[in-house]
C-alpha positions as a Markdown table, in Angstrom:
| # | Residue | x | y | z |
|---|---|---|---|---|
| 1 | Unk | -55.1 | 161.8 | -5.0 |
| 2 | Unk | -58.5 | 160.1 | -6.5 |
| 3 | Unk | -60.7 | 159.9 | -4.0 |
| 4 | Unk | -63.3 | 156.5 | -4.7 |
| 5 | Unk | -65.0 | 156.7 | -0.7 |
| 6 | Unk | -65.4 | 157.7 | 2.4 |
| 7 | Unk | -62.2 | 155.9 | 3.9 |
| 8 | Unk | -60.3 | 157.3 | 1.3 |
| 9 | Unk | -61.3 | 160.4 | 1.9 |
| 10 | Unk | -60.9 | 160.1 | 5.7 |
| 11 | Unk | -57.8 | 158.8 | 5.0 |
| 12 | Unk | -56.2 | 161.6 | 3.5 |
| 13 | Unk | -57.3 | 164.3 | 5.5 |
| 14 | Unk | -56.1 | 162.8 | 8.2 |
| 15 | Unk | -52.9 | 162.2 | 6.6 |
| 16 | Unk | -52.8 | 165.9 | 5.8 |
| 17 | Unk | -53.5 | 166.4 | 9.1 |
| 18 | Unk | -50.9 | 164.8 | 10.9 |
| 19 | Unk | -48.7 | 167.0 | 8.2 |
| 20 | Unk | -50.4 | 169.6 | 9.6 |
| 21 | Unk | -50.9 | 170.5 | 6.6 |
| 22 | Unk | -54.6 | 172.1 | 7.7 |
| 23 | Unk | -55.8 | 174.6 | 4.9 |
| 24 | Unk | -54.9 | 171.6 | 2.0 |
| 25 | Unk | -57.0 | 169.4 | 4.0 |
| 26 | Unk | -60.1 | 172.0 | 4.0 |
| 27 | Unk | -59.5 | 172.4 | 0.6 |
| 28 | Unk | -59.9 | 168.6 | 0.3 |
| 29 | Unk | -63.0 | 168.4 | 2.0 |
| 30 | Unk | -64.3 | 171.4 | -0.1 |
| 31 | Unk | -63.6 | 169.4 | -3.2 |
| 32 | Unk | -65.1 | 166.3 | -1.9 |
| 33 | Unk | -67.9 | 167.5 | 0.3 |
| 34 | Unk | -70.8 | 167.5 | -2.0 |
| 35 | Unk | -70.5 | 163.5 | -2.9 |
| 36 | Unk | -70.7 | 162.8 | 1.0 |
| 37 | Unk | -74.1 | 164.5 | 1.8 |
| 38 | Unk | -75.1 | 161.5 | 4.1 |
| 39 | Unk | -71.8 | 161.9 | 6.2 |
| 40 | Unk | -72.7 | 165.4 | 6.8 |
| 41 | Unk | -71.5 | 165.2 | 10.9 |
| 42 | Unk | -68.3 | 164.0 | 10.1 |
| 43 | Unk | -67.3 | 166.6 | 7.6 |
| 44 | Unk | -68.6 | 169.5 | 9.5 |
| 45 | Unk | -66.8 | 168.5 | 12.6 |
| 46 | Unk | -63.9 | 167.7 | 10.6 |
| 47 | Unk | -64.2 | 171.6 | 9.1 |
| 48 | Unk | -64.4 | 173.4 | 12.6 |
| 49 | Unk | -61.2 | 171.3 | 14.1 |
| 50 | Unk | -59.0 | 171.7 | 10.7 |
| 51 | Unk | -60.4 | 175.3 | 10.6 |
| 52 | Unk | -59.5 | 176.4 | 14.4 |
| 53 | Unk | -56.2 | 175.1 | 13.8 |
| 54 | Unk | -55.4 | 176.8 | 10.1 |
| 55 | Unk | -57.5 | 180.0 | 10.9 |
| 56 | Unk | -58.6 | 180.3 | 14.5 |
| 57 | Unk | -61.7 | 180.5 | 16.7 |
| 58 | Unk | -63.6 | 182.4 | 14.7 |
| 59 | Unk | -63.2 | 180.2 | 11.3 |
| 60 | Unk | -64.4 | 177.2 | 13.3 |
| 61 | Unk | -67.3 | 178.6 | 15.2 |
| 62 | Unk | -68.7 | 179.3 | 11.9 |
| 63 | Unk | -68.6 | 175.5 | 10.7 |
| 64 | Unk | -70.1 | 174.4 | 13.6 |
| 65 | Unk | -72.9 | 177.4 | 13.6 |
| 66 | Unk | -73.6 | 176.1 | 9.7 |
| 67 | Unk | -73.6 | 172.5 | 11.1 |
| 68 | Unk | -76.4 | 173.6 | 13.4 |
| 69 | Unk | -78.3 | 175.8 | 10.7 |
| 70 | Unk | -78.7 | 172.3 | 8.9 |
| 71 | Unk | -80.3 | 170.7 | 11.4 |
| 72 | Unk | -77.0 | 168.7 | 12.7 |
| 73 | Unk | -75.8 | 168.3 | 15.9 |
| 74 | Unk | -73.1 | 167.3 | 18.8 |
| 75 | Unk | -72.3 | 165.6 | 22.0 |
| 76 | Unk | -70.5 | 168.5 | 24.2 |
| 77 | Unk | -67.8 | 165.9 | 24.8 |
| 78 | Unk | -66.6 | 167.2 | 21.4 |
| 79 | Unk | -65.1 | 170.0 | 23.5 |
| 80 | Unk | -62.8 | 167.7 | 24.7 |
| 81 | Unk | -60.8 | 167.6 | 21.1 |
| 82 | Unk | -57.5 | 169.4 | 21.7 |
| 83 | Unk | -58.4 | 171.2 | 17.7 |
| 84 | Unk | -61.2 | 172.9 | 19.6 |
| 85 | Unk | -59.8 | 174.2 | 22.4 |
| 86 | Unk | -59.8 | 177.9 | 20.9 |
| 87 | Unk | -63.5 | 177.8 | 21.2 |
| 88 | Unk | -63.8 | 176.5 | 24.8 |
| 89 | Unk | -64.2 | 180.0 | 26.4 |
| 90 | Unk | -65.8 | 181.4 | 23.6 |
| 91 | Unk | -69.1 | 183.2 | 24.8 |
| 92 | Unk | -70.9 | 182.8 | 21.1 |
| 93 | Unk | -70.2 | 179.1 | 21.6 |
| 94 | Unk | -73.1 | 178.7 | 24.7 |
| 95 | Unk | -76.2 | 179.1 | 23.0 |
| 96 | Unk | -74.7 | 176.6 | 20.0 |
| 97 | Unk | -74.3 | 174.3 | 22.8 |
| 98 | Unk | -77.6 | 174.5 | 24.0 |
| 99 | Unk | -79.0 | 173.8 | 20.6 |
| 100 | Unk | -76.9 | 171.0 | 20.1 |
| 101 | Unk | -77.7 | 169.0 | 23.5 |
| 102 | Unk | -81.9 | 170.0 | 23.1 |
| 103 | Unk | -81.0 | 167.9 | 19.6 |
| 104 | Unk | -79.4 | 165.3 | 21.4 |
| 105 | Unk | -81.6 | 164.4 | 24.2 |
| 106 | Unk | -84.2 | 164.5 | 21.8 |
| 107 | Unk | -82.5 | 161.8 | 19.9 |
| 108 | Unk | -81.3 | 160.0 | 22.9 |
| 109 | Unk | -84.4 | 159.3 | 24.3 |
| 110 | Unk | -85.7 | 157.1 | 21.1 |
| 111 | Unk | -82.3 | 155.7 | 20.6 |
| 112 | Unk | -81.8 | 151.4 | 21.2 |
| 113 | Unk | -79.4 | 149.3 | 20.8 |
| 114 | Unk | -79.8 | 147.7 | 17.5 |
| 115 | Unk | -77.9 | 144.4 | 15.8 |
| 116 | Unk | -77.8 | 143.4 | 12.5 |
| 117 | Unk | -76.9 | 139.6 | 11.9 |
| 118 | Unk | -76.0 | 137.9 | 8.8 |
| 119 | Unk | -75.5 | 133.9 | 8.3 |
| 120 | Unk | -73.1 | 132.2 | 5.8 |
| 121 | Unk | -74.7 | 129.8 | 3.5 |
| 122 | Unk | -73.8 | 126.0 | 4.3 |
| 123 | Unk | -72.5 | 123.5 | 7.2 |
| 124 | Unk | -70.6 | 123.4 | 9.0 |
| 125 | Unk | -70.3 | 127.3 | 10.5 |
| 126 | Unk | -66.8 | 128.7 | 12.0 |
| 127 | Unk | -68.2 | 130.4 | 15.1 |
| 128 | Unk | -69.8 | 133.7 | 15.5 |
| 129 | Unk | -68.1 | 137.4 | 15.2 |
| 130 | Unk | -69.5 | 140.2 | 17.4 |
| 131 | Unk | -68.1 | 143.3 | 16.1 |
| 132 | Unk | -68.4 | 147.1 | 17.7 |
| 133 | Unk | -68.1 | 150.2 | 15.6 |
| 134 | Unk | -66.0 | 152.9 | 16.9 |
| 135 | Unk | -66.9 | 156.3 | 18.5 |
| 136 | Unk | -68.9 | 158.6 | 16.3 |
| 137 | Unk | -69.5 | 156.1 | 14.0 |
| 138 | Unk | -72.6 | 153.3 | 13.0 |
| 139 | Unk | -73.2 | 150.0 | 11.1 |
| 140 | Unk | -75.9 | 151.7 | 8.8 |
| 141 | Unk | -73.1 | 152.5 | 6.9 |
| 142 | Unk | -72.0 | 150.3 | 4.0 |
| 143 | Unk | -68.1 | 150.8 | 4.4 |
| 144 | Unk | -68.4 | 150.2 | 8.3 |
| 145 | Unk | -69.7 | 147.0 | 7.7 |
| 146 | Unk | -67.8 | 146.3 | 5.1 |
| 147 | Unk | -64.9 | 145.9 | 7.4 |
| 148 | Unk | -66.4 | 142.5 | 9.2 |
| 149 | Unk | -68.9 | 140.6 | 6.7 |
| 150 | Unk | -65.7 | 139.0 | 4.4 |
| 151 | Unk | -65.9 | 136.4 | 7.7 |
| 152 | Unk | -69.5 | 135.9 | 6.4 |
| 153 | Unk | -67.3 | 133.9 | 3.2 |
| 154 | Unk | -65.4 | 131.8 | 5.3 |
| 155 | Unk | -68.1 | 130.5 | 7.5 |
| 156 | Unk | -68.5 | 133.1 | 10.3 |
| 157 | Unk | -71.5 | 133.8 | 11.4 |
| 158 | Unk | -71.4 | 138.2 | 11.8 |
| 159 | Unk | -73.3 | 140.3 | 14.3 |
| 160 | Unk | -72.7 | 143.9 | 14.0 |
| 161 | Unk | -73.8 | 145.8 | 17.4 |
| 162 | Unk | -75.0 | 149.1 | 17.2 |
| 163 | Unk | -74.5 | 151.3 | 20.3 |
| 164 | Unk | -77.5 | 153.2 | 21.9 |
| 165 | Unk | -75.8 | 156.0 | 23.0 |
| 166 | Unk | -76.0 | 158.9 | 20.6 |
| 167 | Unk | -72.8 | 161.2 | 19.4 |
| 168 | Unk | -74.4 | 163.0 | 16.5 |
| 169 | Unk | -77.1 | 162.0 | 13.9 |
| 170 | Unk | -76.9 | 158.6 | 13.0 |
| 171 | Unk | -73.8 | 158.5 | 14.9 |
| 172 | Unk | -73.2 | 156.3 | 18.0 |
| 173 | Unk | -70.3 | 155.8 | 20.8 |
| 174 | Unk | -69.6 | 153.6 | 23.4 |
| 175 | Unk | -67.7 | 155.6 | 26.1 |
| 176 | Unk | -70.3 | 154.6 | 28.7 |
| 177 | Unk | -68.9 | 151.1 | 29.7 |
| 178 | Unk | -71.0 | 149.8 | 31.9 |
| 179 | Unk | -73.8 | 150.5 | 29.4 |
| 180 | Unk | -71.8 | 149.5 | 26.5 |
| 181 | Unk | -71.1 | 146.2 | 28.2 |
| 182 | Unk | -74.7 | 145.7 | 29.2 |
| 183 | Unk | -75.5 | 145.8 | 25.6 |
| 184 | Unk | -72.8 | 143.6 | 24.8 |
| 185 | Unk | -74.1 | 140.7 | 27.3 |
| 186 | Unk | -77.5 | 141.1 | 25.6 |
| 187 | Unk | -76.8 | 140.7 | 22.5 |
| 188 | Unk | -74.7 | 137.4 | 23.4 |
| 189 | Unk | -77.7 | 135.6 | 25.2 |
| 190 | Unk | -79.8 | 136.2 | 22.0 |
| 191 | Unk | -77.1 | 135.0 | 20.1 |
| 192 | Unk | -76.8 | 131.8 | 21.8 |
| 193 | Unk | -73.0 | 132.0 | 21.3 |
| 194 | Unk | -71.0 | 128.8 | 20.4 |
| 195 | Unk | -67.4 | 128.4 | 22.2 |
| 196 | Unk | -66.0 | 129.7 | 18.9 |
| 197 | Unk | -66.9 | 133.1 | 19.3 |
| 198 | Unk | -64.9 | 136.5 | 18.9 |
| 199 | Unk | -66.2 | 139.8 | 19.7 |
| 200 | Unk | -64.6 | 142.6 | 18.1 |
| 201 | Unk | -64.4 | 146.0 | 17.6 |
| 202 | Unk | -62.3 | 149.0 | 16.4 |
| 203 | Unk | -61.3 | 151.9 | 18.6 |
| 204 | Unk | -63.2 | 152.8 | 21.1 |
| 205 | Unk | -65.7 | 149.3 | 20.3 |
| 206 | Unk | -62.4 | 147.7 | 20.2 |
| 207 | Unk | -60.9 | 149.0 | 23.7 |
| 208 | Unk | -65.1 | 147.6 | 25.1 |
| 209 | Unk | -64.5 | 144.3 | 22.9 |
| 210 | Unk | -61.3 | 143.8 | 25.2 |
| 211 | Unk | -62.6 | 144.8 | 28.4 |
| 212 | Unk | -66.0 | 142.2 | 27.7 |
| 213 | Unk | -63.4 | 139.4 | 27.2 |
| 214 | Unk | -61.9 | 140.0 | 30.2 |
| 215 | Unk | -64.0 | 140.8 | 32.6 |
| 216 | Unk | -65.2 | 137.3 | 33.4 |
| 217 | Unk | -68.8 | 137.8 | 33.4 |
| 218 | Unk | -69.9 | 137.2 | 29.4 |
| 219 | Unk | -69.5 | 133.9 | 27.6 |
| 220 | Unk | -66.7 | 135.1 | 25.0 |
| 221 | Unk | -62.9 | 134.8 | 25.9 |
| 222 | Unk | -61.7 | 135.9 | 22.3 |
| 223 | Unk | -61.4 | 139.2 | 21.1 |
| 224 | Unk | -59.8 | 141.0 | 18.2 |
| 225 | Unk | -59.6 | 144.9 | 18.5 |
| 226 | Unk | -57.4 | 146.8 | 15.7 |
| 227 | Unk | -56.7 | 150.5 | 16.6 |
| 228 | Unk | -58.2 | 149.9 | 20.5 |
| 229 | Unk | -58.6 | 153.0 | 22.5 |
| 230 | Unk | -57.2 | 151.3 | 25.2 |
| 231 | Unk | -57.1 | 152.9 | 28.8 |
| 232 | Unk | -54.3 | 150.5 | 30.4 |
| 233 | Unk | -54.8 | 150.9 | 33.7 |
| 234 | Unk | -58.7 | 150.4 | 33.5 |
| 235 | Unk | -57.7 | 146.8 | 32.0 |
| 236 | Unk | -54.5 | 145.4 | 33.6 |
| 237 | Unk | -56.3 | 144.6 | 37.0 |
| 238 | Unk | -58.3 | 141.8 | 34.8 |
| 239 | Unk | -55.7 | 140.4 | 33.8 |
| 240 | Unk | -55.4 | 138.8 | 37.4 |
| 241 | Unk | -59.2 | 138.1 | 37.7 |
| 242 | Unk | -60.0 | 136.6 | 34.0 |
| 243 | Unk | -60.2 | 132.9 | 32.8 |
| 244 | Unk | -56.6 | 132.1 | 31.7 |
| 245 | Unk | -57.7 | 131.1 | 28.0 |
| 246 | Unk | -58.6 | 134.1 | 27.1 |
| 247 | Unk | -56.6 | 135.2 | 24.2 |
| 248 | Unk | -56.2 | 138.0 | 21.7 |
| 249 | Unk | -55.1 | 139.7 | 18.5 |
| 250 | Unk | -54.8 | 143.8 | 18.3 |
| 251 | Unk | -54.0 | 145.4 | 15.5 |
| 252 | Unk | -52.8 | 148.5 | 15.3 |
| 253 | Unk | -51.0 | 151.6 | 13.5 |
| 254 | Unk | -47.4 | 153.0 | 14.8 |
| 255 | Unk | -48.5 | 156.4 | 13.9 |
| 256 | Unk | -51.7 | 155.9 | 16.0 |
| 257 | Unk | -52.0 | 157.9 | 19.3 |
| 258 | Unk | -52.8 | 154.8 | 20.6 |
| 259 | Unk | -49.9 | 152.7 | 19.9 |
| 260 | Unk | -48.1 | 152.9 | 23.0 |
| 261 | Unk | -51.0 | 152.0 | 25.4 |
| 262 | Unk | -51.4 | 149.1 | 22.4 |
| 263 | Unk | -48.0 | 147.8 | 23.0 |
| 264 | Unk | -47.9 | 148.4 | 26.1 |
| 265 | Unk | -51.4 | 146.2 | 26.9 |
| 266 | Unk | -50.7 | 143.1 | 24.4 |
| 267 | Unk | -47.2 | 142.8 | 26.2 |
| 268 | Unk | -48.8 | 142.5 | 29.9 |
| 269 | Unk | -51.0 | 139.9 | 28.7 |
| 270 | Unk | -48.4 | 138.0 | 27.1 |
| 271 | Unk | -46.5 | 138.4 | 30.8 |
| 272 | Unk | -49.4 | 137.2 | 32.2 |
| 273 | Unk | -49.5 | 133.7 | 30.4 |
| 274 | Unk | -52.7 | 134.9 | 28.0 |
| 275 | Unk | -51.6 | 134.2 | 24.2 |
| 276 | Unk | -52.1 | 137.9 | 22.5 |
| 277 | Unk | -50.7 | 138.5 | 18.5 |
| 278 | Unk | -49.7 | 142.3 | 18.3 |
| 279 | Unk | -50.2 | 143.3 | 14.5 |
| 280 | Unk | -48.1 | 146.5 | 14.0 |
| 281 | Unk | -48.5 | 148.4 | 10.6 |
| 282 | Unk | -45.8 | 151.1 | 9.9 |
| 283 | Unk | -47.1 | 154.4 | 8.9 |
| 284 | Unk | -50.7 | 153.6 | 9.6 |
| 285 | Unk | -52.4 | 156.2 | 12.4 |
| 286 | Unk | -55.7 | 155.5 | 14.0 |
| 287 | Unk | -57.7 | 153.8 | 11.4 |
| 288 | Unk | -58.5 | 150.3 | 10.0 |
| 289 | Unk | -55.4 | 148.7 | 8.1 |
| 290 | Unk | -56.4 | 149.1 | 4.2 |
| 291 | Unk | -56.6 | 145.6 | 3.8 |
| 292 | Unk | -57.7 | 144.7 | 6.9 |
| 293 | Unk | -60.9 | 143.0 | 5.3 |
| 294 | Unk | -58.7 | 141.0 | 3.5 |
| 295 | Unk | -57.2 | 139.3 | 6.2 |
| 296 | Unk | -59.9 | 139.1 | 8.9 |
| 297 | Unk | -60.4 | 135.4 | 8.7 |
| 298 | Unk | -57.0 | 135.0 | 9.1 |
| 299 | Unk | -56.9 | 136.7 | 11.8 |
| 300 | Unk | -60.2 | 135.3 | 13.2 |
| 301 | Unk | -58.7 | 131.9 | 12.4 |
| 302 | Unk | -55.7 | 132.3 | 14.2 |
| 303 | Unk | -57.7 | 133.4 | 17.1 |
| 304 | Unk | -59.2 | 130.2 | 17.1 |
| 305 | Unk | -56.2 | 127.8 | 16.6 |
| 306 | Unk | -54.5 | 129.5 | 19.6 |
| 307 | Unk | -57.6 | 128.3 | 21.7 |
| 308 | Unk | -58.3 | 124.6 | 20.6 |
């Protein structure tokens, strides 16, 4: 396969992966690894999980003790991925750890939330898009936001929020709700948002985009989340609670791991009288649609008919 970018590349090894077809996937990223300098974080982390799985402890410990040799780094929470669970106990793996949190406090305690906001030329505007990155991820990066700004063409005015909190360099998360949704109200009140607005956000920024619409306090009932990392039971009490026009569109993969909870979230709100279009993509696992650029105004419009 010819591999043009980063999603591409992502794409396949985690195709490969789901084959389980590890040591073609390493030598994928071997291949590939030198014209991604500037995602360093991801292909080291992706080395030590594919590598503990094809080879064993010992063949990722030494991924993640080059990862730290140049100068990179990782939340602990990355302990938590089942692909490393062969180092969990290892003793060599404490004073790795220790390196990588000193790194990441370091970097936590300059980090801010940061948004970048682009405006379409010409009258009359759409409405505003407020789009989250996922976990581990970042909007400095040109194919990230590459996923929202086609609404920029149509008349949507884009904001892309940048999480605070620090996963890895240059790398950001939103697992901290109550923080993540803090930064989500202040970014609305500079934004001034109009009644056509959609916030937005994929995986883990699309699971906080979800729980923002619905948790009544923020002036945004819209939301359009493809591959959410949706924790049902944190969000089906708000369906009780919310305003009853809010409305949504998820998007998501039947190979992702998160397609059940998907299904299983867009159906509730549909039983609960709150209009919700499930988009389900055969074959796709947890990543953006390829085309999903293509047909975000679309989708952003049909958000919008549904309300008026």
């Amino acid at each position: 396969m010819e591999v043009r970018g980063f999603r591409e590349l992502q794409y396949e090894v985690y195709r490969l992966y789901g084959e389980g077809a590890y040591r073609e996937a390493l030598a994928l990223i071997e291949r590939e690894a030198a014209r991604f300098a500037h995602r360093a974080s991801d292909i080291y982390y992706w080395r030590a999980c594919l590598a503990c799985r094809a080879e064993g402890a010992d063949a990722g410990l030494r991924w993640l003790q080059e990862a730290a040799e140049r100068g990179l780094w990782y939340h602990e929470r990355i302990l938590r991925d089942p692909d490393l669970a062969p180092l969990r106990d290892d003793p060599r793996l404490k004073p790795l750890l220790a390196v990588f949190e000193e790194r990441r406090a370091a970097a936590q305690a300059t980090a801010r939330p940061v948004l970048y906001t682009y405006s379409p030329e010409g009258e009359p505007k759409k409405g505003l898009l407020l789009a989250l990155h996922g976990n581990a991820s970042n909007f400095e990066d040109s194919e990230e936001r590459g996923q929202w700004l086609p609404a920029l063409a149509a008349g949507w005015r884009v904001a892309l929020a940048q999480s605070s909190q620090v996963w890895a360099p240059g790398k950001y998360f939103w697992s901290g709700r109550d923080q993540g949704l803090a930064e989500v109200s202040a970014h609305l009140r500079a934004l001034n948002p109009p009644e056509a607005t959609v916030v937005a956000g994929f995986s883990m920024g699309g699971a906080l985009a979800v729980y923002a619409a619905l948790c009544g306090s923020l002036p945004v009932s819209r939301f359009l989340a493809p591959a959410p990392a949706i924790r049902v039971e944190s969000v089906l009490p708000l369906l009780e609670t919310c305003r009853r026009d809010v409305q949504g569109y998820v998007v998501v993969g039947d190979q992702d791991f998160g397609y059940p909870a998907a299904c299983r979230f867009a159906e509730a709100m549909q039983q609960a009288g709150l209009p919700c279009e499930l988009e389900v993509r055969s074959g796709l696992a947890h990543d953006f649609p390829m085309d999903f650029s293509a047909g975000l105004t679309q989708r952003l419009e049909a958000l919008c008919r549904a309300g008026s």
